[in-house]
C-alpha positions as CSV (number, residue, x, y, z in Angstrom):
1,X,1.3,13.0,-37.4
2,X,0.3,16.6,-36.9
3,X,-2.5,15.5,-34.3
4,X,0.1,13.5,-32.6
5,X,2.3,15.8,-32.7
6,X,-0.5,18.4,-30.9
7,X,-1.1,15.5,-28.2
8,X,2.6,15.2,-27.2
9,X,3.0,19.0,-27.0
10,X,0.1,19.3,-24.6
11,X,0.8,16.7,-22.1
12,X,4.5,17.5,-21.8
13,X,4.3,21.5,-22.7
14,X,7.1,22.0,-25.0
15,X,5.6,25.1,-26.1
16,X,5.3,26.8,-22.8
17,X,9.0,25.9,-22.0
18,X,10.5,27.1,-25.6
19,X,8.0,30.2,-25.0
20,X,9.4,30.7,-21.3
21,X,12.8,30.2,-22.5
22,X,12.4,33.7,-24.6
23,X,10.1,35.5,-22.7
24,X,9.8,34.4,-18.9
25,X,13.1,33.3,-17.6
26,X,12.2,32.6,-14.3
27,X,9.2,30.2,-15.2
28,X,11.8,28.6,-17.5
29,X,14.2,28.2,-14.7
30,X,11.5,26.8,-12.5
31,X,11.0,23.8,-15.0
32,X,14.6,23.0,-16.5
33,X,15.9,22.7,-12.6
34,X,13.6,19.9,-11.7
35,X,14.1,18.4,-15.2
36,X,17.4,18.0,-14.8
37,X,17.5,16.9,-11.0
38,X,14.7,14.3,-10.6
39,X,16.5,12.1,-13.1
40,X,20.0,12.5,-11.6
41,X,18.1,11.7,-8.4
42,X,16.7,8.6,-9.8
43,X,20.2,7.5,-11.4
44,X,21.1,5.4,-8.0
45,X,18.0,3.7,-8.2
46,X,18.8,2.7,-12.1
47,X,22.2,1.2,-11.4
48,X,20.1,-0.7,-8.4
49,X,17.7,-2.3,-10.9
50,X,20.8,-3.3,-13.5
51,X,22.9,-4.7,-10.8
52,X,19.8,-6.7,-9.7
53,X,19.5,-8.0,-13.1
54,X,22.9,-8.8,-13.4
55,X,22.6,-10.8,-10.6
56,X,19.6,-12.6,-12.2
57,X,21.3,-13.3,-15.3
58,X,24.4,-15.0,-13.4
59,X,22.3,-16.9,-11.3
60,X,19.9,-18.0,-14.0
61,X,23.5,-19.2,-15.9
62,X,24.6,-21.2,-13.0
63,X,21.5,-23.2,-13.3
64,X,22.1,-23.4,-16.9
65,X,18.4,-21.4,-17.5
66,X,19.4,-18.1,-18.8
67,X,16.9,-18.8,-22.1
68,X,14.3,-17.6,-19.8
69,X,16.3,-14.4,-18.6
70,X,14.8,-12.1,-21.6
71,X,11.2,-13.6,-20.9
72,X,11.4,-12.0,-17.0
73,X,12.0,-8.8,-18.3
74,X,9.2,-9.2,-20.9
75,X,6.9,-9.9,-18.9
76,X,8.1,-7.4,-15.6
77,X,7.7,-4.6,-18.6
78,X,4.3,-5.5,-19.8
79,X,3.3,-5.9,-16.1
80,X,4.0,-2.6,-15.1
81,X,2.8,-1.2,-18.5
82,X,-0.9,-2.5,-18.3
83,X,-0.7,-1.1,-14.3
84,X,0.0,2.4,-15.4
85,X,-1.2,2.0,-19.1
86,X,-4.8,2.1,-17.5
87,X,-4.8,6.0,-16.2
88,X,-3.0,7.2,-19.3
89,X,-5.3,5.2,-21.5
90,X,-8.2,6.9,-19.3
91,X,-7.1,10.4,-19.7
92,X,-6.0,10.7,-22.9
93,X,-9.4,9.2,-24.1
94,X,-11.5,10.2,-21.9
95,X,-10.2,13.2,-19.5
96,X,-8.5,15.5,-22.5
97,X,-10.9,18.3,-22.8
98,X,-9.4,18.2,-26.6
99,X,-11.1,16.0,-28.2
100,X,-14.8,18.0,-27.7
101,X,-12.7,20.8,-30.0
102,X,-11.5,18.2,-32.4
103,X,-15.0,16.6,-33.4
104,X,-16.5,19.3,-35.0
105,X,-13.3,20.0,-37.4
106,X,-13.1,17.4,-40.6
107,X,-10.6,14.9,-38.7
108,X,-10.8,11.2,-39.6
109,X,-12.1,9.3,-36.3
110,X,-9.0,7.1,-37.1
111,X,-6.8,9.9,-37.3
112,X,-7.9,11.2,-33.6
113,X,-7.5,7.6,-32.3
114,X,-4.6,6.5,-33.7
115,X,-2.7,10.2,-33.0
116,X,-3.8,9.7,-29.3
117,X,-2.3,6.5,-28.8
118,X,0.6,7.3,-30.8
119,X,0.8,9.9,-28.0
120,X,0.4,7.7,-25.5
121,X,3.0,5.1,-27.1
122,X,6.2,8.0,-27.2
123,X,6.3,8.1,-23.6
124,X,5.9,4.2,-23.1
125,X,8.9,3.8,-25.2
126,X,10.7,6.0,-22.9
127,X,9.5,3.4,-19.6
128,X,10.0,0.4,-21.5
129,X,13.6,1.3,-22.7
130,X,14.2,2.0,-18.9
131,X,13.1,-1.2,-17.7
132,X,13.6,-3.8,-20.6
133,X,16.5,-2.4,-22.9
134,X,19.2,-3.3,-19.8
135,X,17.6,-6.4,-19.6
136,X,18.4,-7.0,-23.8
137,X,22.0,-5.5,-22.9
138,X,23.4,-8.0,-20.3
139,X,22.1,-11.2,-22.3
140,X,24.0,-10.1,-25.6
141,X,26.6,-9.3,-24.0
142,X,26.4,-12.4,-21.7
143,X,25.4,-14.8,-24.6
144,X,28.3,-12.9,-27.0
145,X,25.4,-12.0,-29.6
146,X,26.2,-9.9,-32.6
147,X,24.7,-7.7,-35.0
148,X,21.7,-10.0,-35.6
149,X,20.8,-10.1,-32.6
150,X,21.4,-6.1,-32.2
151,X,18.4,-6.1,-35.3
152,X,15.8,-8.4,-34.1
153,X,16.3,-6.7,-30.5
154,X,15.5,-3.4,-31.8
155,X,12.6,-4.8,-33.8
156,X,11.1,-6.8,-30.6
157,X,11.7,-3.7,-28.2
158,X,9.5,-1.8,-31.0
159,X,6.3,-4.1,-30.7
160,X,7.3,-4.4,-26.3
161,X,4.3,-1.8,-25.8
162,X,2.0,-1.7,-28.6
163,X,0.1,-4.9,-28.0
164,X,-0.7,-4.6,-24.2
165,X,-1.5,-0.7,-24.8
166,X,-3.4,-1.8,-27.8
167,X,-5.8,-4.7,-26.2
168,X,-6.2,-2.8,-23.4
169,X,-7.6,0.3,-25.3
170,X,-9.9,-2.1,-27.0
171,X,-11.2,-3.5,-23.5
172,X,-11.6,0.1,-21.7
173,X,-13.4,1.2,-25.0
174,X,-16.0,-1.1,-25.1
175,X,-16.7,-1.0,-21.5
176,X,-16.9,2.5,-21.5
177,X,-19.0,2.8,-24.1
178,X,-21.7,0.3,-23.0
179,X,-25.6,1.8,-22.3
180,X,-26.0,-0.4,-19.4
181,X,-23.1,1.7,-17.4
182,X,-24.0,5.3,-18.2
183,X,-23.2,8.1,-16.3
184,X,-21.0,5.3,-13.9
185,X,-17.7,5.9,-16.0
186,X,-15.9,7.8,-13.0
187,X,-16.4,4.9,-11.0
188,X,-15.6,2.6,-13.6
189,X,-12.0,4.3,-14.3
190,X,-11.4,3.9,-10.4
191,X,-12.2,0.0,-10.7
192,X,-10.4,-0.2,-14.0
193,X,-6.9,0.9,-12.4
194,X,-7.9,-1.6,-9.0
195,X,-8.4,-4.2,-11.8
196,X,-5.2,-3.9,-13.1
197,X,-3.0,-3.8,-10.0
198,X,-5.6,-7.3,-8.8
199,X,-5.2,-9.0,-11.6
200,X,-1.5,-9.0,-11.4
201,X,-1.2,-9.6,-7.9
202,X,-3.7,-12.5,-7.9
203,X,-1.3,-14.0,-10.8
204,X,1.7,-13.6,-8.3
205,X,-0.7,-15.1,-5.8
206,X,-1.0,-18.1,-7.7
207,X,2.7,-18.6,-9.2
208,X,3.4,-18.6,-5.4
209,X,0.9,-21.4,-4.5
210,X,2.3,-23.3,-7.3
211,X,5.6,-22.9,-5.8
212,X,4.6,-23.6,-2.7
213,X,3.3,-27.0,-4.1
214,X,6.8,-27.9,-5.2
215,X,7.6,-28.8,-1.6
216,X,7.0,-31.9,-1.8
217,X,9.0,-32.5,-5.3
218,X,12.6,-34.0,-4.9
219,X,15.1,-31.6,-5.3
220,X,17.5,-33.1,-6.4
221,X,15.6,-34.7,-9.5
222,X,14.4,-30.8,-9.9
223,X,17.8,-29.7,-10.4
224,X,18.7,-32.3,-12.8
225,X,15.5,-31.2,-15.1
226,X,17.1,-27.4,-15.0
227,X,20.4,-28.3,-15.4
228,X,19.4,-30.9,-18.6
229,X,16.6,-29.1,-20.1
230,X,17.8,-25.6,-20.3
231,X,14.3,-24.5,-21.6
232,X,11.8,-25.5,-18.7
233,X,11.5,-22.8,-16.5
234,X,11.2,-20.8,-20.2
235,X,7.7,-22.8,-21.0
236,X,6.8,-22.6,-17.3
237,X,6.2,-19.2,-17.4
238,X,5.4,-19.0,-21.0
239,X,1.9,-20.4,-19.7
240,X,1.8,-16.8,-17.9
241,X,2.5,-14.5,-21.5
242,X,2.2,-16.7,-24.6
243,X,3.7,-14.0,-26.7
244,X,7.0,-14.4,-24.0
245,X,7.7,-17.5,-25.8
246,X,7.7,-15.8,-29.3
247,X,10.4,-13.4,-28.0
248,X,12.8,-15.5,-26.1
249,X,12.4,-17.6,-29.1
250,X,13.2,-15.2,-31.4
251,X,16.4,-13.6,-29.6
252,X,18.0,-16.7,-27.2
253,X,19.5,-18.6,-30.3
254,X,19.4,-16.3,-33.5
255,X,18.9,-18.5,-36.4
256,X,16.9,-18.3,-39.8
257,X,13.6,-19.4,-37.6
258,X,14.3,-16.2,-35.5
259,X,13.1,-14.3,-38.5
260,X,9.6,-16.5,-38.1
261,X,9.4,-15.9,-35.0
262,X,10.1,-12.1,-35.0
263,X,7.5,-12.0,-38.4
264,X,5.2,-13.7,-36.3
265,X,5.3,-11.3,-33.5
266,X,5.4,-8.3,-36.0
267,X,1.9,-9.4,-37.6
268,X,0.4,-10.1,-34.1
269,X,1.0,-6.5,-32.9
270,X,-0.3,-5.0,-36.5
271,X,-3.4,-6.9,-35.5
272,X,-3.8,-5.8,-32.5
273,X,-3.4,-2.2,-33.6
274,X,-5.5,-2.7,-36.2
275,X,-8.3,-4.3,-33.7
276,X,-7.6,-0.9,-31.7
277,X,-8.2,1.3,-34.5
278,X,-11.3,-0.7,-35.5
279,X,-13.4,-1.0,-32.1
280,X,-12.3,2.9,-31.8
281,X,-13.9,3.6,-34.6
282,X,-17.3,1.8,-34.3
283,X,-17.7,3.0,-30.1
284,X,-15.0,5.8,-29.1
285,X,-16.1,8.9,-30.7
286,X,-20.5,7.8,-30.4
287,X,-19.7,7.4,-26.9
288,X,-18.3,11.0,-26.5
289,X,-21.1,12.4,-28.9
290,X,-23.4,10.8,-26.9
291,X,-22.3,12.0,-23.6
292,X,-22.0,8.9,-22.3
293,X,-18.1,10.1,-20.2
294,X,-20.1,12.8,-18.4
295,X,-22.4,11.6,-15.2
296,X,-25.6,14.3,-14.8
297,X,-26.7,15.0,-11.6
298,X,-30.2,15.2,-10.1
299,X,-32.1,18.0,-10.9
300,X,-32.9,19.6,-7.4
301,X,-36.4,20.9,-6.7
302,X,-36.8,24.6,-5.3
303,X,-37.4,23.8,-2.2
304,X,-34.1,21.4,-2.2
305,X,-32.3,24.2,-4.0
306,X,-33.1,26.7,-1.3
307,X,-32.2,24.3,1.5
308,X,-29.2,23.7,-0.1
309,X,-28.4,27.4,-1.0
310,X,-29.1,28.0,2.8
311,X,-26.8,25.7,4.4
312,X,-23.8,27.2,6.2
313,X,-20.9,24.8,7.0
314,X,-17.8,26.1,9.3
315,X,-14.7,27.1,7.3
316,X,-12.5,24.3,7.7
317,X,-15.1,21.9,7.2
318,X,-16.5,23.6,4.0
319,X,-12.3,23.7,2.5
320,X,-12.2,19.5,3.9
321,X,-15.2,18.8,2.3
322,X,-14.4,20.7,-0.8
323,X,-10.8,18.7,-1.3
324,X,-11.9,15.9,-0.3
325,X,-14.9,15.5,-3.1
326,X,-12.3,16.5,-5.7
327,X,-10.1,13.7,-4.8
328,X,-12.6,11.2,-4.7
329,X,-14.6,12.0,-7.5
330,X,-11.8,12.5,-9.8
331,X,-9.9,9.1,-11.1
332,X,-6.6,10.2,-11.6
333,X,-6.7,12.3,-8.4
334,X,-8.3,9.4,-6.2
335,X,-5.6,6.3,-7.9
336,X,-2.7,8.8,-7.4
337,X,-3.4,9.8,-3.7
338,X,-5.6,7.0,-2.2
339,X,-4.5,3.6,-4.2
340,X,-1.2,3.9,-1.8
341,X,-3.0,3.1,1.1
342,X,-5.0,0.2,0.1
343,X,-2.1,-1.2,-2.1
344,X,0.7,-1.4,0.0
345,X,-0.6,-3.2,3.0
346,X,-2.1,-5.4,0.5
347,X,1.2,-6.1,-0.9
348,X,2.3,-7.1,2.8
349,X,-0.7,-8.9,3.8
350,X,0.0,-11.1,0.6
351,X,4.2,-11.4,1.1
352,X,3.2,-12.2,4.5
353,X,0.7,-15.2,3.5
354,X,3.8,-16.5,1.7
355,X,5.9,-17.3,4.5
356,X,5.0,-20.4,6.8
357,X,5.0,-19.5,10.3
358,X,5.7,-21.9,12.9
359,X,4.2,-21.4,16.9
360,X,7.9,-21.3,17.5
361,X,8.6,-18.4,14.9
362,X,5.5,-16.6,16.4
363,X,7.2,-17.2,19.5
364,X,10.6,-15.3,18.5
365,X,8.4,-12.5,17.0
366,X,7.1,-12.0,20.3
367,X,9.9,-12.1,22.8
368,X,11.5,-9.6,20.1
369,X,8.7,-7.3,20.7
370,X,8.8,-8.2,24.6
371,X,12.5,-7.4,24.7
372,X,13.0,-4.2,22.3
373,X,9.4,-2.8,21.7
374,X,11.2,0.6,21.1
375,X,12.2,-0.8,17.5
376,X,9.4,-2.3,16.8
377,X,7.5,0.8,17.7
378,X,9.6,3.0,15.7
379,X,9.5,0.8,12.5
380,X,5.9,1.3,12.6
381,X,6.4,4.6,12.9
382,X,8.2,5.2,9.9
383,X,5.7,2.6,8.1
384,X,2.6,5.0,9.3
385,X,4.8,8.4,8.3
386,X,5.1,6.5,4.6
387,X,1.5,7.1,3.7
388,X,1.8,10.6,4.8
389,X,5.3,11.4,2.7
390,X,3.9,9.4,-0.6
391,X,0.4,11.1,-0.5
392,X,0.6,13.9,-2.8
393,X,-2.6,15.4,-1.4
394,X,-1.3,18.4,-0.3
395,X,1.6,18.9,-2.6
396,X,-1.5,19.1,-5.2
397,X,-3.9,21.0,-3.5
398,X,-4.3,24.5,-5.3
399,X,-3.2,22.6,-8.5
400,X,-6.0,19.7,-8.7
401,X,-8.3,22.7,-8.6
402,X,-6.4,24.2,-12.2
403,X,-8.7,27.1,-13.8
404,X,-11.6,26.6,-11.1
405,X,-8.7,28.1,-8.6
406,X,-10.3,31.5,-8.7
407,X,-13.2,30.2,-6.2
408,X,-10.9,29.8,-3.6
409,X,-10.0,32.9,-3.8
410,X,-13.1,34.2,-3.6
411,X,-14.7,32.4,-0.9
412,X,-14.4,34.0,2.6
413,X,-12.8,31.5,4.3
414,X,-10.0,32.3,6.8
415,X,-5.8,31.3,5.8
416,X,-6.5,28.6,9.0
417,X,-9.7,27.2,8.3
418,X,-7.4,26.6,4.2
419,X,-4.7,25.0,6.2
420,X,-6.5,22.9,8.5
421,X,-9.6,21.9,5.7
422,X,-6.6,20.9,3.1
423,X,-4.4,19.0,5.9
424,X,-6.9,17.3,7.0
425,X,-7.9,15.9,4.0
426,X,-3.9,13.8,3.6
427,X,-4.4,12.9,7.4
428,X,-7.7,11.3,6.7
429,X,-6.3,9.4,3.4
430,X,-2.9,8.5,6.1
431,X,-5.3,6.7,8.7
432,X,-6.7,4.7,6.3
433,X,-3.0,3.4,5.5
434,X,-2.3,2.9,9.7
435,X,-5.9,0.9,10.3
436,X,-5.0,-1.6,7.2
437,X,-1.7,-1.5,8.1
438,X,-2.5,-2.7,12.0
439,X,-5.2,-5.3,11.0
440,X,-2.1,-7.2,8.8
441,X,0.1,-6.2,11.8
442,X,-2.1,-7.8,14.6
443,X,-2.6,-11.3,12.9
444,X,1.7,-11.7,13.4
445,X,2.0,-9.1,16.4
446,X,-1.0,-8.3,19.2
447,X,0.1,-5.1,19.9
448,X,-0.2,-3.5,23.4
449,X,-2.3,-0.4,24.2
450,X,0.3,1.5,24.7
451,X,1.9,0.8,21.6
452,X,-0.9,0.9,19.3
453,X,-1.8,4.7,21.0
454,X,1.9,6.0,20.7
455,X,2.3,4.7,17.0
456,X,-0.5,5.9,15.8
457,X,-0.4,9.7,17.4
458,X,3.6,9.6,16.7
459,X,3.3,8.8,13.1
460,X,0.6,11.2,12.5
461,X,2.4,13.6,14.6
462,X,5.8,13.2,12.4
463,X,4.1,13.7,8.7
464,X,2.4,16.7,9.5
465,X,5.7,18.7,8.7
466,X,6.0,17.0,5.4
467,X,2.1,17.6,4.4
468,X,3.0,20.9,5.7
469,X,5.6,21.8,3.3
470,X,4.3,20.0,0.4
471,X,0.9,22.5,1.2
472,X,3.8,25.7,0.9
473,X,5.1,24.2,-2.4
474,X,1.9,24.0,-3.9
475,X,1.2,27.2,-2.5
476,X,4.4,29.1,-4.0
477,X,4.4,27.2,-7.3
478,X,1.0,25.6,-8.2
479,X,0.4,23.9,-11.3
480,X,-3.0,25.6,-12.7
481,X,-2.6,25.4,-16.3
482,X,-3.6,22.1,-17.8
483,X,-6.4,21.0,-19.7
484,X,-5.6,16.6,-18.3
485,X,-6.3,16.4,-15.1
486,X,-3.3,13.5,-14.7
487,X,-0.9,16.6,-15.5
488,X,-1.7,18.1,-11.8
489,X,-0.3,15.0,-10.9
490,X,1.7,13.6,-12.9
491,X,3.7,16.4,-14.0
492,X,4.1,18.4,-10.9
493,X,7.5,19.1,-9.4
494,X,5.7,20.0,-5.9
495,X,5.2,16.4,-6.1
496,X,8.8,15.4,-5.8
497,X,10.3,17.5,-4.6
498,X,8.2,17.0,-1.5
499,X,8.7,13.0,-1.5
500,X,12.8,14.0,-1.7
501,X,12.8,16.7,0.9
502,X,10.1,14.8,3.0
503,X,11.6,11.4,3.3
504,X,15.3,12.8,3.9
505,X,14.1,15.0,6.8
506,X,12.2,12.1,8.2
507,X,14.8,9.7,8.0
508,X,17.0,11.9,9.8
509,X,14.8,12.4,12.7
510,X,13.9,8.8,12.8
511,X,17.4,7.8,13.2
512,X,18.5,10.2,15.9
513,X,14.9,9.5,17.9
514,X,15.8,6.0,17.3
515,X,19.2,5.8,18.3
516,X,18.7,8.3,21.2
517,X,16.0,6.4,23.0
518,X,17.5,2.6,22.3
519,X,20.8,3.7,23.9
520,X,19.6,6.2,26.6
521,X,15.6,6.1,27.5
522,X,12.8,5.2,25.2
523,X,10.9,8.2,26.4
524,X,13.8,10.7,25.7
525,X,13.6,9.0,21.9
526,X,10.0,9.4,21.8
527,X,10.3,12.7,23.1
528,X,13.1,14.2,20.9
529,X,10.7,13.0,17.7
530,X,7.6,14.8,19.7
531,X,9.3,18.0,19.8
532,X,11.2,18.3,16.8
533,X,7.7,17.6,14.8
534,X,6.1,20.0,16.7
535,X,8.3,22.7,16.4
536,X,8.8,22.1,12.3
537,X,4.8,22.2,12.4
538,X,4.3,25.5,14.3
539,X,7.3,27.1,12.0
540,X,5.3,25.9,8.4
541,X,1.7,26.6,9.3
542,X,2.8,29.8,10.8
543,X,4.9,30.6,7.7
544,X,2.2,29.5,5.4
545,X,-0.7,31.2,7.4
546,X,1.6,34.9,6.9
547,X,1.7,34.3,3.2
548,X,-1.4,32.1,1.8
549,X,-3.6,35.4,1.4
550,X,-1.4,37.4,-0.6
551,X,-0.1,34.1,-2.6
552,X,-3.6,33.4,-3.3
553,X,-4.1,36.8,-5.0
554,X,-0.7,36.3,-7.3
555,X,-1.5,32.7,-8.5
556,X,-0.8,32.2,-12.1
């Protein structure tokens, strides 16, 4: 409990803020403000998901299937846990530079495993009763449950986590730990988190095939077998997550079996924990004796060393290349910054495949684009600025580099060449998000020349100001201290701050532009947006270029 105790402390710094609290008010300021506005941000988007689930659970009752209700919100939880599950897994194993202090002390290799995971698990408790605990809500209420049901729900919502966290641990430890991948684990950690988000798209994939294979099935006989059998969209899916079936059995009718069924779901999680503990034990702390997490490099001759020594590159070049390597070589940096571009026209490529288009659909989808190519244009646009507003390149820049942030100070390398080198880094990791964006695009919609050309250099155009200002966060407030990587990330405020601040100023501009040139002149529109961007980017990087030198003198 102490070790846990330890891990909790240092990913969410409890000590620094009770510390700040006495002794530096304005650092304590700077972190109770966000804590307390980023989750009254996020309150809309709460009431959002319970009013969608709402809506499930009525529609699932007028089809007389609401035994399946609590299995959908099983299985969205456990979804979304083994997506993000894999980075925390990754750096709390293997990123924490505490573990080389802990192995010399006398520390169990149990305690140090189980302590991390319990680590891991506290904040999992907190996602999971965000997503699942509304969905346990509205079906007692719905179904009238009572205290019984209040037990065994408490009980189920405890083991929720623990046996997806806990077989996934087992998984990443014994591949990690494998001879025949040494010195590949950075690479491995980047395909582990790819994995993860495949694996659950290519099960959506197929759900949808199957679906799309019920075409042919009479309806109406289909809606008598839901309305009769009120469990058979509950073992449809229970084919997906076995262990679904153990829960919606244990909670949709609470009887003396629900205590089997509760026992029996109980004892499969203890195993699994126990399995966790047991491969950890046998492969997790060897493989970080052994070295095995840490990739060495080629040992350069003198000649090579020279030449290498010897090479001069230009400023901004030397700053692009410089971000850019930490970004990519770094897991956590390269899934938090990157994965947006290739996931999300995934995501639409695949929704896409879903819907059957007819010659006369593509017909409509045409003549729309034929008739008002302004909105089409626009939407694209805003779709292109996305990448640009999500990518918390810049918003991260002086922080991904933590205690190493001293050679940046030191290097001669002018407050341009810094703005340009780190800038150009997010624009790179953005036009990777327009070309897979237009290759789904041009399979539904050949765009024109024109189009293409002014979409492109517009939505580049319009997220420079928002890369801009999340390079001035990070430059006023960077996040240096931190011994996990994912905290850079992960637990910076420039982050959100500059999502918030970026996507409202965008949306703003992209609805006056819009407006302006579908009621007056397209050109006006596309000029108004032209203008406004370039004005916002000339006041930021003229701002920033006054200030980075001294700012890079004070950083703390």
């Amino acid at each position: 409990m102490g070790l846990t105790k330890l891990f909790i402390n240092e990913s969410w710094g409890f000590s620094k803020f009770l510390y700040n609290r006495t002794n530096n008010k304005k650092a304590f300021y700077k972190q109770l403000v966000p804590m307390i506005i980023v989750p009254i941000a996020l309150i809309p988007a709460f009431f959002m998901y319970v009013s969608f689930n709402i809506a499930l659970y009525a529609g699932l009752r007028m089809i007389n299937q609401t035994s399946v209700f609590l299995s959908v919100g099983y299985i969205l939880t456990i979804a979304l846990i083994i997506i993000f599950g894999i980075m925390v897994i990754l750096s709390e194993f293997y990123f924490s530079k505490n573990i080389e202090e802990l192995i010399p002390l006398p520390i169990l290799p149990r305690n140090i495993i189980i302590a991390k995971f319990l680590s891991i698990l506290v904040f999992e408790y907190v996602f999971t009763a965000v997503i699942f605990v509304p969905s346990l809500i509205i079906y007692g209420v719905g179904e009238g449950m009572g205290v019984v049901y209040a037990f065994l729900s408490l009980l189920m919502f405890i083991t929720v986590p623990i046996l997806p966290l806990a077989l996934l641990t087992v998984l990443i430890m014994i591949i990690m730990q494998s001879a025949s991948v040494k010195g590949r684990q950075d690479m491995l950690r980047i395909i582990f988190a790819f994995l993860g988000i495949a694996l659950i798209m290519s099960v959506q994939i197929w759900f949808g095939n199957q679906m799309g294979n019920a075409d042919n099935v009479d309806s109406q006989m289909l809606m008598n077998n839901l309305l009769v059998n009120n469990e058979s969209l509950l073992n449809t899916i229970g084919y997906f997550v076995p262990t679904s079936l153990l829960l919606a059995w244990t909670l949709n009718q609470i009887t003396l079996m629900s205590l089997a069924w509760a026992a029996s779901s109980v004892v499969i999680t203890i195993i699994a924990f126990a399995l966790m503990v047991l491969v950890g034990k046998r492969v997790y702390i060897k493989s970080i004796v052994r070295g095995k997490t840490i990739k060495k490099g080629k040992r350069l001759s003198q000649i090579e060393t020279q030449k290498a020594l010897g090479k001069k590159s230009h400023g901004v070049m030397a700053i692009f290349s410089m971000d850019l390597r930490l970004l990519l070589r770094t897991p956590i940096y390269f899934f938090n910054n990157v994965s947006v571009v290739i996931i999300v026209p995934a995501c639409l490529l695949i929704s896409l495949s879903f819907i059957k288009l007819t010659p006369e659909d593509f017909n409509s989808i045409q003549n729309f684009y034929t008739e008002m190519p302004i909105l089409v244009n626009f939407m694209l646009i805003a779709f292109f600025i996305f990448f640009g507003a999500t990518t918390a390149t810049t918003a991260t820049t002086f922080s991904r580099e933590g205690k190493a942030s001293w050679l940046t100070r030191m290097i001669p390398v002018s407050s341009k060449d810094q703005i340009i080198g780190r800038t150009g880094t997010a624009v790179i990791i953005e036009s990777l998000g327009i070309a897979f964006t237009l290759i789904g695009v041009f399979f539904y919609l050949p765009l024109t020349l024109l189009s293409l050309v002014l979409t492109v250099a517009l939505g580049i155009l319009g997220s420079l100001p928002i890369l801009l200002f999340g390079l001035f966060m990070d430059m006023n407030r960077p996040l240096l201290d931190w011994n996990n990587p994912q905290k850079a990330v992960k637990n910076n405020m420039n982050v959100v701050i500059t999502l918030f601040v970026g996507m409202a100023y965008i949306g703003l501009l992209l609805a006056v532009s819009g407006l302006l040139g579908y009621f007056i002149n397209p050109w006006l529109g596309y000029g108004l947006f032209s203008v406004i961007s370039g004005i916002m980017i000339f006041i930021f990087y003229k701002i920033i270029d006054k200030r980075l030198a001294v700012k890079l003198l004070n950083f703390e």
